[in-house]
N, C-alpha and C positions, 0 to 999 in steps of 0.2 A: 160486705164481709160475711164469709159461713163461720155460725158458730157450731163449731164439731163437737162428737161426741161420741168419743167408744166404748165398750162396754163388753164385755165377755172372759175377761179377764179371772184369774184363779191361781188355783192351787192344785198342781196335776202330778202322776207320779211319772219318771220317764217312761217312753214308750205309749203316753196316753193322747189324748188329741181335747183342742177347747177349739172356738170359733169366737174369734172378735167383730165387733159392728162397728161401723163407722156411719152413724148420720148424722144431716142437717135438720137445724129446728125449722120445721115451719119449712123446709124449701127438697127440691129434689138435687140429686147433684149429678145428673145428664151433664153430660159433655165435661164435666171437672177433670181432669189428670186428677187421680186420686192415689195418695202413695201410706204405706206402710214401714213406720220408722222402730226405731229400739233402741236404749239407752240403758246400760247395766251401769251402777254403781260405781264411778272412776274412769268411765269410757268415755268415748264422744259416740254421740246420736251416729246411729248406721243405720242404713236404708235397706228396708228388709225385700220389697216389692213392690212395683207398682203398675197401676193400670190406667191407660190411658180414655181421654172421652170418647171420640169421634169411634174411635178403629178398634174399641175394646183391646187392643194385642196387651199381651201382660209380660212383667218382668220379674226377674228375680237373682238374690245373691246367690251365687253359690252354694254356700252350705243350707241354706232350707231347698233347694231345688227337690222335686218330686216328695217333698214333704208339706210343702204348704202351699195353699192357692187361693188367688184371689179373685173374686166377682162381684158383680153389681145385682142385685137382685132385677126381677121383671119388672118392677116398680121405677127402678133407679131410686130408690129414695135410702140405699143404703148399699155400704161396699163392706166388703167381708173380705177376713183373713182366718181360713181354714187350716188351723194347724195340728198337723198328725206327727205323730210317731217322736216327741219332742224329748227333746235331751235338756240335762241342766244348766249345757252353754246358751239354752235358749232363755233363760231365767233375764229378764227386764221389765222395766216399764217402756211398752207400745203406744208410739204414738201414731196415729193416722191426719193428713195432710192433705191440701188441696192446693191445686195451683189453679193458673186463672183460667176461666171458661172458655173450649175450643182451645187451649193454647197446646203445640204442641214442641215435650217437654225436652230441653238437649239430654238431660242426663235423669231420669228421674229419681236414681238411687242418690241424689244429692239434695239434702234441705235446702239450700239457696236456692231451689227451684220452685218453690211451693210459699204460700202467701198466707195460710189460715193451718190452723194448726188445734188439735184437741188439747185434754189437760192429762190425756193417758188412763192405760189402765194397766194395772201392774200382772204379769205373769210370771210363775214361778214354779219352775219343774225338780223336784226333787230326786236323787239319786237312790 
């Protein structure tokens, strides 16, 4: 089981950009499907993006396309969510997700697809 851990989290004005981390204690996470989630306040968890092990290809909703992106660093020992240009619908706690190693994912904007899960880190874009 990966114990996850994000971190980059804030307090940004709209129009400004933060970069979240996602890594494992102690392990690398090559080859994980690793996914980016969000949860605002009365909503249910939506899947922001994500990226797969094997083939690197990466994904994304809609509404952050060409504003956020995500990578594995050279290391693999952590996966990142580059968010630019961010608005106040973008205000939640972020959580980042892994699914099982090598596995590849049917849907990966969907949490049933993912098996380890961080405890978040809250962002929060002001208007």
């Amino acid at each position: 089981q990966l114990q996850l851990v994000e971190s980059g989290g804030g307090v940004v004005q709209a129009g400004g950009s933060l970069r979240l981390s996602c890594t494992a204690s102690g392990l690398t996470l090559d080859y994980y499907p690793i996914g980016w989630f969000r949860q605002a306040p009365g909503t249910e968890r939506e899947g922001v993006s994500y990226i797969l092990g094997n083939f690197q290809s990466t994904h994304y909703i809609d509404s952050v396309k060409g504003r956020f992106t995500i990578s594995r660093d050279n290391n693999k020992r952590a996966v990142y969510l580059q968010m630019n240009n961010l608005k106040p619908e973008d205000t939640a706690v972020y959580y980042c997700a892994a699914g099982p190693r090598n596995f590849v994912l049917r849907d990966g904007l969907q949490p049933n697809e993912y098996e380890d899960w961080g405890q978040g880190t809250q962002v929060t874009v002001s208007s």
